[in-house]
C-alpha positions as CSV (number, residue, x, y, z in Angstrom):
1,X,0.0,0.0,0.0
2,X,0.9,3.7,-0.2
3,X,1.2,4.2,3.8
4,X,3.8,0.9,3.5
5,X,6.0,2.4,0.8
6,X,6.4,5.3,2.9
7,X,7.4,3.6,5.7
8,X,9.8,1.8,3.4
9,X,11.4,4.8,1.9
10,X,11.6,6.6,5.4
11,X,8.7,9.1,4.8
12,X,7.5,8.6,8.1
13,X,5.2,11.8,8.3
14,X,2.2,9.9,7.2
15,X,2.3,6.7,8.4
16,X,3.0,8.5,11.8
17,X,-0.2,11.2,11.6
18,X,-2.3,8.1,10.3
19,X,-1.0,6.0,13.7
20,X,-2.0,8.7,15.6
21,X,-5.4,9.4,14.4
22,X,-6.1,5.5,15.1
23,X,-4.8,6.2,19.0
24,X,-6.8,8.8,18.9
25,X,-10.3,7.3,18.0
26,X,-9.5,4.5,20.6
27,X,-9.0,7.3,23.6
28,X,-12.1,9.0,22.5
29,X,-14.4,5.4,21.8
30,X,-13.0,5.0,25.7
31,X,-13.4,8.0,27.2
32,X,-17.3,8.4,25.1
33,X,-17.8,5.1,26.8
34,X,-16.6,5.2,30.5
35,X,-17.8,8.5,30.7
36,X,-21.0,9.9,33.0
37,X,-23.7,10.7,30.1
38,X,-25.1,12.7,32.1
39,X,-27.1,10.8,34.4
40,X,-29.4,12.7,36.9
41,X,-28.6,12.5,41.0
42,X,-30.4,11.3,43.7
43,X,-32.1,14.3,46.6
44,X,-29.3,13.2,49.1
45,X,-27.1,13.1,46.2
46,X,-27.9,16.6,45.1
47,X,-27.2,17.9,49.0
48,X,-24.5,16.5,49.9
49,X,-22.7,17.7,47.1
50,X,-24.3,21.0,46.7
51,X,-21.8,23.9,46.2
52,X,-21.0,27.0,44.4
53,X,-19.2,25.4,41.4
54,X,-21.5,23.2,40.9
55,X,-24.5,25.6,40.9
56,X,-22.8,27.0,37.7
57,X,-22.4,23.8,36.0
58,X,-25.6,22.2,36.8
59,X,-28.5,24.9,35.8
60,X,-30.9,25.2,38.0
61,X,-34.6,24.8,37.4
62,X,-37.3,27.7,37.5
63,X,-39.7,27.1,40.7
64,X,-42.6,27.3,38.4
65,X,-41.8,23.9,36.6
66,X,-42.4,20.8,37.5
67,X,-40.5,18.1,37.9
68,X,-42.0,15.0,37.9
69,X,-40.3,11.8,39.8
70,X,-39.2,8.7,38.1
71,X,-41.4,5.4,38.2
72,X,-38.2,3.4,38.2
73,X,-35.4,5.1,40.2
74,X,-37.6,7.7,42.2
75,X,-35.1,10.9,41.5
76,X,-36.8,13.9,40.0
77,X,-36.3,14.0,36.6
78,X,-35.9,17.3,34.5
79,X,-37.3,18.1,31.8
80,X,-35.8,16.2,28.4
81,X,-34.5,13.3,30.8
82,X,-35.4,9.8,30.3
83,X,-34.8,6.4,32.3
84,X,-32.5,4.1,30.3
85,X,-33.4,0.4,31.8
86,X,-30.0,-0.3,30.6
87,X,-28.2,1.6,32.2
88,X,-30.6,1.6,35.3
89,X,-30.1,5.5,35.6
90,X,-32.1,8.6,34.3
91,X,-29.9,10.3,32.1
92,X,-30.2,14.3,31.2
93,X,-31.2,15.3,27.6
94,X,-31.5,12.0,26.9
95,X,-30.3,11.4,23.3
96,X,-29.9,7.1,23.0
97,X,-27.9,4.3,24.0
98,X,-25.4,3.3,21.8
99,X,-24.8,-0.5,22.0
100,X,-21.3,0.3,20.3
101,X,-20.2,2.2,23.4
102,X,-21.9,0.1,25.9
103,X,-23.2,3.5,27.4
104,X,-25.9,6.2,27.0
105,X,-25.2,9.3,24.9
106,X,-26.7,12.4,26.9
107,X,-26.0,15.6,28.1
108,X,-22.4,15.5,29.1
109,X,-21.0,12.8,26.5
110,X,-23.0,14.0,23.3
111,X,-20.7,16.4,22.0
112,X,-17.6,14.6,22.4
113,X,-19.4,11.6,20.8
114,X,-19.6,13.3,17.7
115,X,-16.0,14.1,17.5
116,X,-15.6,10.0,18.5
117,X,-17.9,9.9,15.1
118,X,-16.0,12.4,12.9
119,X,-12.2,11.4,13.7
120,X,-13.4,7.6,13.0
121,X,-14.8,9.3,10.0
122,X,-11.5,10.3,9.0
123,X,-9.3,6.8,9.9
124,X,-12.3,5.2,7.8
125,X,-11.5,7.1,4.7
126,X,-7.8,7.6,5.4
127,X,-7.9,3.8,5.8
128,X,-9.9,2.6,3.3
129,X,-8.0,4.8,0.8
130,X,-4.4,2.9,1.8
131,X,-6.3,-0.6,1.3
132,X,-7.5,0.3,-2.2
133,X,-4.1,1.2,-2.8
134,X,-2.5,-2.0,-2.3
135,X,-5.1,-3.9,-4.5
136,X,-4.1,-5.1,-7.9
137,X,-6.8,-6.8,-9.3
138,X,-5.6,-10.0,-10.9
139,X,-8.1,-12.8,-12.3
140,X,-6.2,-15.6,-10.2
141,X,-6.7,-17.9,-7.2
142,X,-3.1,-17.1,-6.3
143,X,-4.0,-13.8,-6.4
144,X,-6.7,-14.1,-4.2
145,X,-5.2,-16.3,-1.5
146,X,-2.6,-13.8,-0.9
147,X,-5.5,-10.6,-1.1
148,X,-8.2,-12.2,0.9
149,X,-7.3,-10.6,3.9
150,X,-6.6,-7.0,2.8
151,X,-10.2,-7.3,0.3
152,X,-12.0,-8.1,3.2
153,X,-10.6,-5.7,5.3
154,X,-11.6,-2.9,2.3
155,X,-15.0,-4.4,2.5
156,X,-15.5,-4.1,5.8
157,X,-13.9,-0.6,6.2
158,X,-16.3,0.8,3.1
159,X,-19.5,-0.9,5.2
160,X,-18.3,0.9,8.4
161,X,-17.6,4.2,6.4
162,X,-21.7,4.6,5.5
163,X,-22.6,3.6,8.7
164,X,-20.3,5.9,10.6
165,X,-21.1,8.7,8.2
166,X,-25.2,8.0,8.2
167,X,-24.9,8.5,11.9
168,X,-22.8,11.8,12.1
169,X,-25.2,12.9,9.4
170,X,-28.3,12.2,11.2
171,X,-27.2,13.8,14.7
172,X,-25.7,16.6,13.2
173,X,-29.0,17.2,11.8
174,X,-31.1,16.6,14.8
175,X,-28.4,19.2,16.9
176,X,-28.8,21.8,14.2
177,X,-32.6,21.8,15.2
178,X,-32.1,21.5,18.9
179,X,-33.9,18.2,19.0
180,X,-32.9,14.4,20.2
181,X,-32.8,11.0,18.7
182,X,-35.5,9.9,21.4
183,X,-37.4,13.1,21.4
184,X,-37.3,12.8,17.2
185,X,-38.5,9.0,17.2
186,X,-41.2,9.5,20.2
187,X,-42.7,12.9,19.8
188,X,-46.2,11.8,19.9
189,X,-45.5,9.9,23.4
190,X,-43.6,12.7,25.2
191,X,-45.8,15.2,26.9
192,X,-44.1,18.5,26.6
193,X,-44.0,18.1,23.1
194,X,-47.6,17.3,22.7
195,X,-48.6,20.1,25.2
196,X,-46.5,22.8,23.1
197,X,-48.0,24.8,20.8
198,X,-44.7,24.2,18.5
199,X,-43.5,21.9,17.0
200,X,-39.9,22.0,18.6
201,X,-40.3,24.3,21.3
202,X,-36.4,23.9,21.7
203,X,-35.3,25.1,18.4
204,X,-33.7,28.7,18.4
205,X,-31.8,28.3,14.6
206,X,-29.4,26.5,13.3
207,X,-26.5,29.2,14.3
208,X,-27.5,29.1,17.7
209,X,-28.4,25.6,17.9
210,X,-25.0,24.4,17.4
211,X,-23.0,27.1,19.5
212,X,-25.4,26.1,22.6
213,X,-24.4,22.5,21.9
214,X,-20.8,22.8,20.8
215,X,-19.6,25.2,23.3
């Protein structure tokens, strides 16, 4: 392949940003994973570890909402959290749970799961690119007993490209409109959607939308 003939000729530039990348979508996938989504606290929770920083991080809800408790854990759950019987938790703008990261995506891990998604974006194509590179095509069973490993490997990096790139796609589309997977798939069964008189009482633009969630 290309990336080998580098290596070969001591062009080392490449082969060492393409390493890299790879280490790098294996911290994130870890990190994404072992990470708190987001998942909502307990009353005696919430006291005992009540203080001023965490006032900032945590906002605060207005008196004149709400909060209704959870059937399953009992903890009050704001507004755009949902229970995951997964992970046995209510989790805070409750987005899914990914079965490739063995954890929910929520509040806290969603935006760093779409960098996971677009730097394994990136080592897809980067990596599918130097398969294709070392593939001459030859009509032969020789040939193919000493390909087989590297066609299949193209294969399956070309299947993992579309799905990885269907799914950045689709949540950067739902962030842009200030909405969630769960709150997209069950609008008709969550009730302060079908109490609002919009549609998406969330949205505020696409600009806005994406600084709120990005930064």
């Amino acid at each position: 392949s290309d990336l080998r003939e580098q290596e070969e000729r001591g062009e080392l530039l490449q082969p060492l940003v393409f390493v890299s990348l790879v280490l790098c979508s294996v911290l994130l996938y870890f990190r994404v994973s072992l990470m708190d989504p987001g998942f909502v606290k307990s009353d005696q929770e919430v006291k005992a570890s009540k203080s001023e920083e965490q006032s900032v991080v945590i906002p605060q809800v207005p008196s004149d909402i709400k909060m209704r408790r959870c059937g399953y854990c009992m903890v009050k759950q704001p507004m755009r959290a949902k229970h995951c019987q997964l992970c046995q938790h209510c989790v805070r703008r409750y987005d899914h749970h990914c079965p490739w990261i063995e954890n929910c995506v929520g509040e806290k891990n969603h935006p760093l799961f779409i960098v996971y998604l677009s730097v394994q974006l990136v080592v897809l194509l980067w990596g599918g690119h130097i398969a294709w590179s070392g593939l001459y095509f030859e009509q032969s069973w020789d040939w193919l007993q000493h390909n087989i490993l590297l066609l299949m490997s193209f294969l399956l990096i070309v299947v993992l490209t579309i799905v990885d790139l269907l799914l950045l796609i689709s949540h950067l589309y739902l962030i842009s409109c200030n909405t969630t997977t769960w709150e997209f798939m069950s609008h008709h069964r969550i009730s302060y959607l079908q109490n609002s008189e919009l549609e998406n009482p969330f949205d505020q633009g696409v600009v806005l939308n994406l600084w709120r969630f990005f930064c």
